[in-house]
C-alpha positions in Angstrom: 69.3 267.9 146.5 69.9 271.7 145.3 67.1 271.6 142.5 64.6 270.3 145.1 65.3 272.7 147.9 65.1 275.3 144.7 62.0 273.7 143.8 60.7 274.0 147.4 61.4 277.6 147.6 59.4 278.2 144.2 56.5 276.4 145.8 56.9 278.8 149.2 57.0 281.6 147.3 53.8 280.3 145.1 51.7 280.4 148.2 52.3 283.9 148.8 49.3 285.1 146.1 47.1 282.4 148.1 47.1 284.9 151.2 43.3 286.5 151.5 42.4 289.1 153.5 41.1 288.2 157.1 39.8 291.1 158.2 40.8 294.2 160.4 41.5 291.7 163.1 43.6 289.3 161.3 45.1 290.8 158.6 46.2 288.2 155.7 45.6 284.9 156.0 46.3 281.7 154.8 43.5 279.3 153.5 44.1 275.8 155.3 44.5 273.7 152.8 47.7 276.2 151.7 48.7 276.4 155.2 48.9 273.1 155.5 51.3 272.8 152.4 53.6 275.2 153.9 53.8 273.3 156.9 54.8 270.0 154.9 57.3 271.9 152.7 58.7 273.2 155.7 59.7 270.1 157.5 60.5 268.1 154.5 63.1 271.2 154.2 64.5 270.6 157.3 64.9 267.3 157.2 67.1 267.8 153.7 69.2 270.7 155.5 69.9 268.5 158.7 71.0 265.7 156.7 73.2 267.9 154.2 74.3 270.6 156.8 74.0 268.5 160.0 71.7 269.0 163.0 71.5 272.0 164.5 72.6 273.7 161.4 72.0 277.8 161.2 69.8 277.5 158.2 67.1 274.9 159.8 67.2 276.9 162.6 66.2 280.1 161.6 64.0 278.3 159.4 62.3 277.3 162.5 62.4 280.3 164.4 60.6 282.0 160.7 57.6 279.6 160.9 57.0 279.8 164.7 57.6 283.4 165.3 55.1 283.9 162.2 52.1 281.5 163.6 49.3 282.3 165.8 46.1 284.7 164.5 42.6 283.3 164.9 43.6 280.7 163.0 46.7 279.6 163.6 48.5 279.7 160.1 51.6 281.2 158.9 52.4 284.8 158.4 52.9 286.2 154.4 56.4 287.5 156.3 57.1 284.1 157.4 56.1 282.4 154.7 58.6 285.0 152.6 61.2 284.6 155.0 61.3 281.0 154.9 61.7 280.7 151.2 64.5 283.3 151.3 66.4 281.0 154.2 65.9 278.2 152.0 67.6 279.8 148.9 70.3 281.2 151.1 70.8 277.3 152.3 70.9 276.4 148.6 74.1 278.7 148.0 75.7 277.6 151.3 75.4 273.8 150.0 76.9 275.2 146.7 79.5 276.6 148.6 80.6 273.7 150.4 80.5 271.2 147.7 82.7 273.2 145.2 85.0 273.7 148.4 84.9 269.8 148.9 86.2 270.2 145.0 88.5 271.8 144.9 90.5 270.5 148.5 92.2 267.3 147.2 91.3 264.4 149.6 94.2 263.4 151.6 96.6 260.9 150.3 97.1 257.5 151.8 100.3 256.7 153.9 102.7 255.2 151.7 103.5 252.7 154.5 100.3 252.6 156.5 101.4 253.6 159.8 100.3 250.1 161.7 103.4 248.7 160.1 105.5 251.8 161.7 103.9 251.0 165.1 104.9 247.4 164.7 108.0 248.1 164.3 108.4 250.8 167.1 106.6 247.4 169.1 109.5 245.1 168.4 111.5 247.0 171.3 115.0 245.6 171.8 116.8 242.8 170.3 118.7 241.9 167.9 118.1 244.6 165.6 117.4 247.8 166.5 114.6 249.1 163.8 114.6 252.9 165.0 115.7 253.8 161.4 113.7 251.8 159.2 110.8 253.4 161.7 112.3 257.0 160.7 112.7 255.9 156.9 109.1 254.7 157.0 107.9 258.1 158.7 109.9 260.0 156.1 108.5 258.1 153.4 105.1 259.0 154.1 106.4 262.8 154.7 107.7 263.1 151.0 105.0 260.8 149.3 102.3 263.4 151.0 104.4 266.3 149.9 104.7 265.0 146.1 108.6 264.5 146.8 108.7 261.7 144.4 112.6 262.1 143.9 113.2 261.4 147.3 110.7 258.8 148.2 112.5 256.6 145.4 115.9 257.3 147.2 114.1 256.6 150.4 112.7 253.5 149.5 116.2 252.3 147.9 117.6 253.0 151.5 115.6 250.5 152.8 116.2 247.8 150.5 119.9 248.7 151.3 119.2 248.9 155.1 117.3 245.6 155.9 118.8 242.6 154.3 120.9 241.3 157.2 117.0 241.1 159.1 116.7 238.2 156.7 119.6 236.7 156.5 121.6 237.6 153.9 123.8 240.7 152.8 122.4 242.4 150.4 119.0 242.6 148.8 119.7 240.8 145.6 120.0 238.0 147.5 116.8 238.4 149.5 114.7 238.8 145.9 116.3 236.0 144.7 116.8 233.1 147.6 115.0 234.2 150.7 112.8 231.1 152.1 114.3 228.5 149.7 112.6 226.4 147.3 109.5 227.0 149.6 109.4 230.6 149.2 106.2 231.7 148.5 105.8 232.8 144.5 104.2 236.3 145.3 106.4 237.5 148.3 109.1 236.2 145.9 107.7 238.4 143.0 107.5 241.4 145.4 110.5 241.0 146.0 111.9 240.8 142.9 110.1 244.2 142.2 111.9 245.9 144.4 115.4 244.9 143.4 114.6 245.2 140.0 112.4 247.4 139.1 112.4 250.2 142.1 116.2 249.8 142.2 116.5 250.6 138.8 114.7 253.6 139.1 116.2 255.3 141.7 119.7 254.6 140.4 118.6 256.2 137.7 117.5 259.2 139.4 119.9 259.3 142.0 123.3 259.2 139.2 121.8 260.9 136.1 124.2 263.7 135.5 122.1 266.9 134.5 121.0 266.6 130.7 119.7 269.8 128.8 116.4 268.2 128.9 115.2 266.5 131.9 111.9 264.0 133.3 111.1 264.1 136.8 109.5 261.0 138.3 105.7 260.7 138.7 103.9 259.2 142.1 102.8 256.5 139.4 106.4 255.6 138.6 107.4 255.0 142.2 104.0 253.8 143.6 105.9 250.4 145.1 103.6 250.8 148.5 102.3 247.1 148.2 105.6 245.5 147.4 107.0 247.7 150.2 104.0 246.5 152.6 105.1 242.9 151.9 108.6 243.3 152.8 108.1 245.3 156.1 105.2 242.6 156.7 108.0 239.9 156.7 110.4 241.8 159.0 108.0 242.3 161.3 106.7 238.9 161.4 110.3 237.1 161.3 111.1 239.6 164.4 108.7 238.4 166.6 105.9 241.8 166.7 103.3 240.8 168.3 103.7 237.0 168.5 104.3 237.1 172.3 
């Protein structure tokens, strides 16, 4: 999209040795065929500003305002200055793109919610009962907070909170328990699997973070090494649906 606007500009600015002399009365002209040229690259322009810049942009706009205010004579083509002008607006638009894009570069996009925040609504839906889910919803929040912040240390302790926090939901005690027996003989294989992830694998992780005296070398945790979102997903999937969200 830059080279062609570039390219369009070169082709404005070729036209401007086509101008011939008019007269007293008219001054420099345009020949018709090269006026009508200019008219095309003109609104081909636009149409590649609006759709990079948006509608209503300031470049399309004073593009316009360069080719109107420029028109008229006896014979109704554009001005040199106009023609000048508009190939200078169009250059200008080509470094304001260039802007924008190495802006867009270098602005990291934003990071997904850990927990996506449906599941936090879900649980702030349950309302009273049994269990009151007020901090798992606050865990969840906070989760997001530290994963978005790069606080990788503390999303693996808060994610071994909630293992800790939500067994009794599902019956049993402790998490260990929910890994390994949770639905029976007919527990599904992959919720079982998830499960086990989280007890095994996340667990041993943040133990290992959270009781590691201080060494004279040390490895902080990556986003990669406690990226347990989907496992996480499942389990808060299964509390809400075991409590009744939404089920009316």
């Amino acid at each position: 999209m830059i080279d062609e606007l570039a390219g369009i500009a070169d082709e404005m600015e070729s036209l401007l040795p086509r101008f011939v002399d008019g007269g007293n009365i008219s001054g420099l002209i345009l020949p018709t065929n090269y006026s009508a040229t200019f008219k095309a690259l003109a609104i081909e322009t636009k149409s590649i500003l609006d759709q990079e810049l948006g509608h209503a942009n300031d470049y399309s706009l004073n593009l316009l305002h360069a080719i109107n205010s420029g028109a008229g004579g006896l014979f109704g083509g554009p001005s040199y200055a106009s023609v000048e002008e508009a190939s200078k607006i169009i250059r200008a638009a080509v470094r304001a793109i260039e802007r924008k894009r190495r802006t867009q570069a270098a602005s990291p996009s934003l990071p997904k919610s850990y927990v996506d925040p449906t599941r936090i609504l879900a649980l702030q839906a349950i309302g009273k009962g049994r269990w009151d889910f007020a901090r798992l919803g606050e865990l969840c929040r906070e989760i997001n907070v530290a994963a978005s912040n790069r606080c990788h240390l503390s999303t693996a302790m808060l994610l071994r909170t909630i293992i800790n926090h939500v067994p009794p939901v599902l019956g049993f005690s402790t998490f260990a328990e929910v890994a390994n027996s949770y639905g029976g003989a007919k527990a599904q294989k992959s919720f079982k699997a998830s499960m086990q992830r989280l007890e095994g694998s996340l667990r041993n992780i943040a133990d290992m973070h959270l009781h590691s005296p201080i060494r004279p070398r040390e490895d902080v945790p990556t986003a990669v090494q406690v990226d347990f979102a989907a496992d996480l997903d499942v389990l808060l999937g299964e509390i809400i649906r075991v409590s009744g969200a939404g089920n009316g």
